[in-house]
N, C-alpha and C positions, 0 to 999 in steps of 0.2 A: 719606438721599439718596445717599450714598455706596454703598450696596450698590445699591441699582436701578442708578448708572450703571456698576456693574461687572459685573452681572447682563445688560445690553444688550450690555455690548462682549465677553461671553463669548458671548453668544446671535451680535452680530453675525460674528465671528471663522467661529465654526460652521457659520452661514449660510453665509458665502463659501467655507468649506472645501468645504460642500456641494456648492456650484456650480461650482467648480472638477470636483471629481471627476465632477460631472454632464458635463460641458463635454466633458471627455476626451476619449471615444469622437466626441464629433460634432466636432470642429474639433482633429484629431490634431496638423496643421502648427501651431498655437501654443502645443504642447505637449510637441513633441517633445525638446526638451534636456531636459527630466525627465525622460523614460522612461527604464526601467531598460533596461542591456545583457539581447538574450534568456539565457534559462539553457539549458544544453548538455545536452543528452540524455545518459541514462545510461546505459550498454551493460546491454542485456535478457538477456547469456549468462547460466546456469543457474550456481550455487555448484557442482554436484554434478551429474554423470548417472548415472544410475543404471540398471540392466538389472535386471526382473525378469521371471523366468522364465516363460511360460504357464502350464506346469507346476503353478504355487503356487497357482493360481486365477483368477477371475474377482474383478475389482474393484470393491468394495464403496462404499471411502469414503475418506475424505484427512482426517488431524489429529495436530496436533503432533508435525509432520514424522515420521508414521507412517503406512502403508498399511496399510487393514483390504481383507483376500483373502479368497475361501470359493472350498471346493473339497470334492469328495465326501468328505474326511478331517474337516471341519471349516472353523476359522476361523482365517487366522493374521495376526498383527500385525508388519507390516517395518518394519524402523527405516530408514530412508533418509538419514542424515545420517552423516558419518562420513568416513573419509578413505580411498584405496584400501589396498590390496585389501578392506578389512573390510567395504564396503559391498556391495550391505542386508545386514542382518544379522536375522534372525529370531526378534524378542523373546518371540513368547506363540505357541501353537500350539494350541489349542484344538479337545477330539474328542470331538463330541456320543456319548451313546449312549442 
């Protein structure tokens, strides 16, 4: 007997949790001292700008903060993370033949 009425007062807890969070959106003003403070945007500037050259090619693809380039020479892999002056710096350079 003991476990079923602890079994309803878990089931009914739940229920009201439920309705509450239902309730929310449709009757804001009896709810509003619980709302949380909004969170503050995160500035969108870039870690890193980077210039690469036309020169190096046409671009291919984007991974793991490297650029795959083709250009009549081939295929070259730029690493684009890194601190000035060293940036990009050109890991793999690949020349079909």
């Amino acid at each position: 007997m003991t476990l079923d009425r602890y079994t309803k007062a878990v089931l009914t807890v739940i229920a009201l949790a439920l309705v509450v969070l239902a309730a929310r959106p449709l009757v804001p003003a009896l709810f509003s001292a619980s709302t949380p403070d909004a969170a503050w945007a995160q500035t969108s500037a870039a870690k890193y700008e980077v210039v690469v050259p036309k020169s190096w090619g046409k671009f291919v693809g984007f991974s793991n903060n490297n650029l795959l380039l083709e250009n009549s020479d081939g295929m070259r892999i730029v690493d684009v993370e890194g601190k000035p002056p060293e940036y990009p710096k050109v890991k793999v350079h690949v020349r079909f033949q």
